[in-house]
MITOR-621020 format. One line per 3 residues: for each residue x, y, z of C-alpha. Coordinates in steps of 0.2 Angstrom, whole numbers. Example, Ala and Ser with C-alpha at 12.3 -4.5 7.8 and 13.67 -1.06 7.14 Angstrom:
62 -22 39; 68 -5 36
This chain:
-201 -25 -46; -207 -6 -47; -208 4 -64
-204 21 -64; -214 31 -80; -206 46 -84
-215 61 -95; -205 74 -102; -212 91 -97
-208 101 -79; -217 98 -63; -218 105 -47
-208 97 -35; -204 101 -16; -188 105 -12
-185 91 2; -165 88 1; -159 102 -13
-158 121 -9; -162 134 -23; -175 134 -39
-178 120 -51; -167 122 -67; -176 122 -85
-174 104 -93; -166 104 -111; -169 89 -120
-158 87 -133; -163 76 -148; -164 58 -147
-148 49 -157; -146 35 -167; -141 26 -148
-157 31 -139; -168 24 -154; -160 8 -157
-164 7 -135; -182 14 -139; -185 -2 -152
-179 -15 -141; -188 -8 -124; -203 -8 -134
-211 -20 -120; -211 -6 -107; -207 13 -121
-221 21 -126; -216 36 -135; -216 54 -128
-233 67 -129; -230 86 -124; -241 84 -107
-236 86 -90; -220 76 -83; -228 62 -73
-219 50 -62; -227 34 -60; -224 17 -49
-234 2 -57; -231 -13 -45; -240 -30 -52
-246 -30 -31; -251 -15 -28; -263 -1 -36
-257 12 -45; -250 26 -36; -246 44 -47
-241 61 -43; -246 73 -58; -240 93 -54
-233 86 -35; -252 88 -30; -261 73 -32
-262 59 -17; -262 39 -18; -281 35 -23
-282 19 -13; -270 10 0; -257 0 -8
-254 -20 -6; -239 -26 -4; -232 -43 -7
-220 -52 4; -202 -44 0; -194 -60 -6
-205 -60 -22; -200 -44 -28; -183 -49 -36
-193 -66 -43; -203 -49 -54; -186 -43 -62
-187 -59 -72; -200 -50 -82; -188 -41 -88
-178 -46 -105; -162 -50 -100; -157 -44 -117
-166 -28 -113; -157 -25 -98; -139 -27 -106
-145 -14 -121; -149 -1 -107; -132 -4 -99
-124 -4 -113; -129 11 -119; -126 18 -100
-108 14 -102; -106 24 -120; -114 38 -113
-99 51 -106; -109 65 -96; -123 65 -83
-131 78 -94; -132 64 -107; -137 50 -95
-152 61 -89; -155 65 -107; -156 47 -110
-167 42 -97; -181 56 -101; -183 47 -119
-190 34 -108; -207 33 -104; -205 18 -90
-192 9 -84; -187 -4 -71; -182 2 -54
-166 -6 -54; -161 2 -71; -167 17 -63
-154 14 -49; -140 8 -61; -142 26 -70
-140 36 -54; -124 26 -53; -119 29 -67
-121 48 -64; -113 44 -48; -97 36 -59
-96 51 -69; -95 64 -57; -82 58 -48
-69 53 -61; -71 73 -64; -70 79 -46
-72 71 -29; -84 87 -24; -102 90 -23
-111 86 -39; -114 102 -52; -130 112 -45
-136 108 -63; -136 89 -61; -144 89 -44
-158 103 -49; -162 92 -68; -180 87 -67
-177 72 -72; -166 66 -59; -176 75 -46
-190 66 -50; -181 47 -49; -178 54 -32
-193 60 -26; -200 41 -32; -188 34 -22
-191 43 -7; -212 43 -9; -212 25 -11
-194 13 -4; -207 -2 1; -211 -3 -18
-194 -4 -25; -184 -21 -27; -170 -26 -14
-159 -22 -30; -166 -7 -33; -167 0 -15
-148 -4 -10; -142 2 -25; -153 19 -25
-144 20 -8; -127 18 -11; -129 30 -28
-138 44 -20; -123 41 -4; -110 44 -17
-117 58 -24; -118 67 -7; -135 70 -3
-139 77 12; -138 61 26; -153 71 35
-165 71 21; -184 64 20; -176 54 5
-162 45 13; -169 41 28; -184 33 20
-170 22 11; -161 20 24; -176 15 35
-181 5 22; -168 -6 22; -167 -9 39
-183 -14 39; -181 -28 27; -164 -30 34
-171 -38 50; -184 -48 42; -171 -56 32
-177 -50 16; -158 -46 8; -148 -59 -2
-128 -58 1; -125 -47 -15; -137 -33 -8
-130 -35 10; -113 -31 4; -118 -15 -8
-129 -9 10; -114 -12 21; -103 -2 9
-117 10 11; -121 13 29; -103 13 33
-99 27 21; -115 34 27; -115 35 48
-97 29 50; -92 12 55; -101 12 72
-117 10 65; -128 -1 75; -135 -12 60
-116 -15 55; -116 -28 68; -131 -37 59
-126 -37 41; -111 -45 45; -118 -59 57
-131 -62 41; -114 -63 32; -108 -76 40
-123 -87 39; -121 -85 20; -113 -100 13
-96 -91 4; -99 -99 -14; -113 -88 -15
-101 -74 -16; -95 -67 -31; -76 -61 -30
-86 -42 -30; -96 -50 -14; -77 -54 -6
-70 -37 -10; -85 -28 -1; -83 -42 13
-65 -36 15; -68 -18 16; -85 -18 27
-73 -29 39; -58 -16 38; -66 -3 47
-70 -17 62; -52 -19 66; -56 -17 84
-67 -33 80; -55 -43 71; -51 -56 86
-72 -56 86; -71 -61 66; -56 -72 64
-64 -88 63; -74 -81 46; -61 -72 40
-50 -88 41; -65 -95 29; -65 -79 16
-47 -80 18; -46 -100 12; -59 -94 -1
-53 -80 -7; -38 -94 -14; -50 -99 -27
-54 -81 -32; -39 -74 -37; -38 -80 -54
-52 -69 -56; -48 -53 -48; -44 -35 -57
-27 -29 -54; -37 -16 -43; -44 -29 -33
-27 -39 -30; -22 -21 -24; -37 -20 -12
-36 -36 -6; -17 -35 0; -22 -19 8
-37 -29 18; -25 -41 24; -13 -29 29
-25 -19 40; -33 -32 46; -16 -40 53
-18 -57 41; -2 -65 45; -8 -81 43
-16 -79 26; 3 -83 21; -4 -94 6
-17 -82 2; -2 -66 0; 8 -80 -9
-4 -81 -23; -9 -65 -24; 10 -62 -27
12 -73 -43; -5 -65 -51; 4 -46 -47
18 -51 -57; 8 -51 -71; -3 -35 -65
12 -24 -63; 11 -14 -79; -9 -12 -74
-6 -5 -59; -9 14 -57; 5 25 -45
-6 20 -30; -9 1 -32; 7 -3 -34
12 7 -18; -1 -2 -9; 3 -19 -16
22 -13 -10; 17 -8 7; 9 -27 9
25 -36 1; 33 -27 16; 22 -28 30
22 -50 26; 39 -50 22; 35 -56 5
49 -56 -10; 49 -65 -26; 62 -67 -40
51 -65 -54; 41 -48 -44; 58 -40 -43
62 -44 -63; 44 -38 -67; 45 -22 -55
64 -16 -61; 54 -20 -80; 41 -9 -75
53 5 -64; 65 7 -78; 50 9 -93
41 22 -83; 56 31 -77; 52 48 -74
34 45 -77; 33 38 -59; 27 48 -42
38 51 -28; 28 43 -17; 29 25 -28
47 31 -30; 49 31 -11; 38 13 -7
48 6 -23; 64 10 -13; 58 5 6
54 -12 -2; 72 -15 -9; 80 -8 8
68 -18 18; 70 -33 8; 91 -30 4
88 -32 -12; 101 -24 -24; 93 -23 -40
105 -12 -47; 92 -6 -63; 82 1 -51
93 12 -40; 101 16 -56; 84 23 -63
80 30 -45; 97 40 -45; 92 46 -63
73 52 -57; 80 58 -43; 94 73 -52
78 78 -65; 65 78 -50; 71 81 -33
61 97 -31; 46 86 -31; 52 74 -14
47 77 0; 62 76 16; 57 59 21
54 54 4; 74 61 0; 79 50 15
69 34 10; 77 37 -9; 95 41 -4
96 27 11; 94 13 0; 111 17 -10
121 16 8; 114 1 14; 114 -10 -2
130 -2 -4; 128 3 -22; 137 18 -30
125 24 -48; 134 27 -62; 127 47 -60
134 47 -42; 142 61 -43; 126 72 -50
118 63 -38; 127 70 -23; 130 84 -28
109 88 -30; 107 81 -14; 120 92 -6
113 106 -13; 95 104 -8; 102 101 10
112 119 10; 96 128 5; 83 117 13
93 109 27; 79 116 39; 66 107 32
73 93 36; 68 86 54; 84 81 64
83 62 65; 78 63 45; 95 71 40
107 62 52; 100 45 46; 103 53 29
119 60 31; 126 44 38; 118 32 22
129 43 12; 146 38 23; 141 21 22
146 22 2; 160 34 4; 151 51 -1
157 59 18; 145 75 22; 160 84 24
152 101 22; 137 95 36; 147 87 48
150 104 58; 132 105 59; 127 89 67
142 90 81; 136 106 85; 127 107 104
113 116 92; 110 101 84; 111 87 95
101 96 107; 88 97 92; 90 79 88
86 73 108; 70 85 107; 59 84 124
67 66 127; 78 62 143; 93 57 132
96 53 112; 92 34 108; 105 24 107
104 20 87; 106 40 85; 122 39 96
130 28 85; 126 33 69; 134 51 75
149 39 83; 151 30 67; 151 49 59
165 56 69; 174 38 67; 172 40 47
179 60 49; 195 53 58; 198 38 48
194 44 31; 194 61 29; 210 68 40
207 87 29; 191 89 41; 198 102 58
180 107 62; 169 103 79; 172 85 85
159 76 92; 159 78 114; 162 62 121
146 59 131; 139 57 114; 150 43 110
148 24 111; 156 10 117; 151 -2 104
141 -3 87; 129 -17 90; 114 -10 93
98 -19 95; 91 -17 80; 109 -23 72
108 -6 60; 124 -3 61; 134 -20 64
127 -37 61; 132 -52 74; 143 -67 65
131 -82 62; 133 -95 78; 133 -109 65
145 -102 53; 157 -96 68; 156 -115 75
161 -123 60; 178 -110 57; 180 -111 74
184 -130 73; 194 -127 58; 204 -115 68
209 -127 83; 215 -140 72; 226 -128 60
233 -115 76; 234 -132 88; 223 -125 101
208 -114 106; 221 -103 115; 229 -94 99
212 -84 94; 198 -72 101; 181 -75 99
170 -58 97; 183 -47 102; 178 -29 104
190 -15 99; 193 2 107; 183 8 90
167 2 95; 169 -14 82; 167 -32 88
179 -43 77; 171 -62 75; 191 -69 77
206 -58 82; 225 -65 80; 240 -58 87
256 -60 77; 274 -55 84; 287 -48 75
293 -64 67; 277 -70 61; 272 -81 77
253 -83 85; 252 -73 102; 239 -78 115
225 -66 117; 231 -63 133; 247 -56 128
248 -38 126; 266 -33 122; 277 -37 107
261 -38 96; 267 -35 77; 252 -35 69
231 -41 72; 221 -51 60; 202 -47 61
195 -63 52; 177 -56 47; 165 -71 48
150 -66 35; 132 -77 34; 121 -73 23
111 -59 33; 129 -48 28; 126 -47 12
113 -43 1; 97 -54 -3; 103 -67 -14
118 -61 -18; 139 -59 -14; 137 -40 -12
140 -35 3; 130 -24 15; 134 -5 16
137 -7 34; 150 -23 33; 158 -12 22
162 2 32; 166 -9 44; 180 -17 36
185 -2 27; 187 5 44; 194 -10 49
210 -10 39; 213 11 40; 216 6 59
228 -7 55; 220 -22 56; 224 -36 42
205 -40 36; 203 -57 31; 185 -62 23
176 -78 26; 160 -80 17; 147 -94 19
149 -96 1; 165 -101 2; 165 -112 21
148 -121 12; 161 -130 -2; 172 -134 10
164 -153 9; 176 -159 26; 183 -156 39
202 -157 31; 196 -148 14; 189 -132 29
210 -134 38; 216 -131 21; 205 -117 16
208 -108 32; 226 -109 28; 226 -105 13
217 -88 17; 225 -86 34; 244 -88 24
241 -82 8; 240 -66 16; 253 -66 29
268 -78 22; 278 -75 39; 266 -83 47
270 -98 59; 260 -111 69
């Protein structure tokens, strides 16, 4: 272990990573703090004479090397022990000692003060020397994510820790070294200095002698990678050192590090899966330990580095952000949302905590949160009825701060969980009015998506629809493609469907019929969902035996409206079942709308925006709607109990109906 003896007065130091002249040092008076530090460092503080600032390395292996006024040179050649024994030395230290100095590191608030600190100290331990850059480092960037203040960089005192370190890196500690490192890195000194590239060199060199224990690895990973980018060479060797470590070396710290050294090798992942399925299983015994920042971190690693069959690892790390939630900053908790998304993952008791934490913030949360807050629920379908509520209500106060595609991720929601808020109608009518005086902002795919979430929920874009039938518009919305996609085709056909159907006052542009669609299933199923083969089997068994034959219904019928209907019957005039066959003398049609579970929303008998249209739309063109939920076919208990259910709905409904 190195000491570093520092005297209080100027010294003339070359300039070999700073640009301009050295800054007077003012050294404020010692406080009550630095004293009570001064007593219990008595071992290695001498107190302070006016002479010259010297900075001095005593190593118990090597002679005594000292630069007084920058001009002196080593009197003898140093000796060197092997590198291992050099963290054995720290142990020299008072343990108590060292808690002392970073205890008072932690109180202190400025770098000015930290610098302060350290001049009332004549000598001290590399490593504790290191541990105050980072603290300087700490400090600088909760202010600003810029370049230190010229004042901090020019201080003597932190000059001179620096020149140290570069003079003499073999005579620091593997703490000390790494930790120097990754400070002075942070603090954004010049990559092409004498002084990092001794460091760095340094490190390297004890790197491939296999000198470096896995803590020290991690921090110089970290390092390099901020450093030269993730292509660095050495990259490659610090993780294959890694894996060699045995994992319950590693400290839930260690892991994190691991994580993040191994995001920026996604190109590599396939190369690392087998030790990634390692840290993966022993990250399970970590989480209990983890910071609500780390949790964060740790969904985000798995996300990037495609960890789909970490499933038990995202399942735990989901109960232990339950209880995170109200720690989370804006930015954790969209990252833990993006994850929860990504895996697919949802959880009763994350959705009570989240609509807790949504509703108790309110309009304390960012747009973005707001927006990844939102995508979960729609991606989920989960209608949590506080939290579009509170959405609606952030959304009248604030809309001036979202973004278009943050509009059209916070609007969408409401039409596909098919929810109206209580404020609907300020809501609309803010949205209506940011679209008339910022409809250009808007990109074209962005605003018909939007426009058609609201007809989902019956707020018709009456006032827009002339806009997006236009030529204009839909040559807009195909862009350089050959032709629009088929989803943007049927949302518009959906569109011109709802301005016939339900609102007849519309007389402007009609949409051309090239752009129309035959049908609405689509394969992403956005805008009609196909009936459940299992559900469809078990009414359609019901069916035959009630009707007396397979030859009275259609299956999957599709109607001239772009619709498919799960089972269609034909009544005449008199009440009697038609063949589907026959097309004359047809009285009236009954769409029996066969609903699983992927109809409605999660965990709940609330139907999905776009069944809800479809029925709606449904019964406008004359169709007698007839629901059948899974809830209901599931307490049919047999086969007679499902003929008699069928009935019931079938002629409760139509009493003139006959066998």
């Amino acid at each position: 272990m190195a000491l570093i003896t520092l005297r209080r007065n100027l010294c003339h130091l070359s300039d070999f990573w700073f640009h301009g002249a050295l800054a007077a040092v003012k050294n404020p008076p010692v406080n009550h703090v630095h004293k009570v530090v001064k007593e219990h460092l008595c071992p290695w503080v001498c107190s302070l004479q006016p002479e010259p600032f010297r900075v001095r390395f005593h190593h118990p292996c090597c002679k005594k090397f000292h630069s007084e006024n920058g001009n002196n040179h080593p009197v003898s050649e140093l000796v060197y022990s092997e590198v291992h024994d050099w963290d054995k030395l720290e142990g020299n230290l008072k343990r108590e000692d060292e808690e002392i100095f970073y205890r008072t590191l932690n109180n202190i608030s400025s770098s000015e003060e930290v610098l302060s600190f350290i001049s009332t100290l004549q000598t001290l331990p590399d490593t504790l020397a290191a541990g105050a850059l980072q603290r300087i480092c700490e400090m600088e960037k909760k202010h600003s994510d810029q370049r230190p203040p010229k004042e901090i960089l020019e201080n003597s005192v932190f000059r001179a820790l620096c020149v140290q370190f570069e003079q003499e890196p073999s005579n620091l500690s593997n703490t000390g070294l790494v930790t120097a490192l990754q400070a002075l890195i942070l603090l954004c000194v010049d990559p092409q200095s004498s002084l990092l590239l001794n460091l760095v060199a340094e490190c390297q060199h004890r790197l491939r002698r296999g000198g470096l224990g896995v803590h020290n690895l991690c921090i110089l990973g970290e390092s390099l990678i901020k450093l030269q980018g993730p292509g660095c060479g050495t990259l490659e060797l610090i993780i294959d050192q890694l894996q060699g470590e045995k994992l319950d070396k590693f400290t839930p710290q260690d892991i994190m590090a691991l994580y993040r050294i191994l995001q920026t090798c996604t190109e590599k992942v396939d190369q690392y899966q087998t030790f990634l399925n390692k840290i993966n299983k022993f990250s399970l015994s970590i989480v209990s330990n983890l910071s609500p920042k780390s949790v964060s971190e740790m969904l985000t690693a798995l996300v990037v580095l495609d960890q789909t069959q970490a499933l038990s690892l995202v399942i735990k790390l989901g109960k232990y952000v339950v209880r995170y939630i109200p720690h989370f900053t804006n930015e954790e908790l969209g990252k833990v949302l993006e994850a929860f998304i990504y895996f697919g993952y949802s959880d009763i008791f994350f959705t009570d905590a989240l609509e807790q934490h949504v509703t108790s913030l309110c309009v304390s949360l960012d747009p973005e949160t707001v927006s990844k807050v939102m995508e979960y629920c729609t991606r989920k379908l989960i209608l949590s009825k506080p939290i579009l509520n509170t959405v609606a209500e952030i959304f009248v106060c604030q809309s001036e701060n979202f973004s278009p595609s943050q509009i059209s991720e916070l609007i969408e929601p409401f039409g596909k969980l098919n929810h109206l808020p209580p404020n609907a109608s300020a809501l609309f009518r803010k949205l209506e009015n940011m679209l008339l005086t910022h409809s250009n902002y808007f990109p074209p795919k962005t605003l018909l998506k939007l426009l058609h979430s609201c007809s989902l929920i019956e707020c018709h874009p009456v006032n827009f629809m002339a806009k997006i039938f236009s030529p204009y518009f839909l040559q807009q919305l195909q862009g350089e493609e050959s032709c629009l996609d088929r989803l943007c085709l049927a949302q518009l056909t959906q569109l011109f469907l709802t301005s016939v159907l339900e609102c007849p006052f519309y007389k402007g542009p009609k949409l051309l019929p090239q752009f129309q669609v035959k049908s609405f299933l689509t394969p992403c199923y956005s805008l009609e969902t196909p009936v459940d083969f299992q559900l469809y089997k078990s009414v359609m068994i019901g069916l035959i035996d009630l009707l007396g034959g397979r030859m009275y219904f259609a299956s999957k019928v599709l109607t001239p409206y772009c619709y498919t209907i799960d089972v269609e019957l034909k009544l005449d005039e008199e009440g009697f079942v038609l063949p589907p066959t026959v097309h004359e003398d047809v009285h009236k049609r009954v769409a029996l709308c066969i609903d699983g579970p992927e109809r409605f929303c999660l965990n709940s008998r609330h139907l999905l925006g776009k069944e809800a249209i479809k029925q709606r739309h449904l019964h406008l063109l004359g169709y007698q709607v007839v629901q059948i939920p899974y809830y209901e076919i599931e307490m049919q208990k047999s086969k007679h109990e499902l003929v008699e259910y069928l009935q019931t709905k079938l002629f409760s409904q139509n009493a003139d109906v006959h066998c």
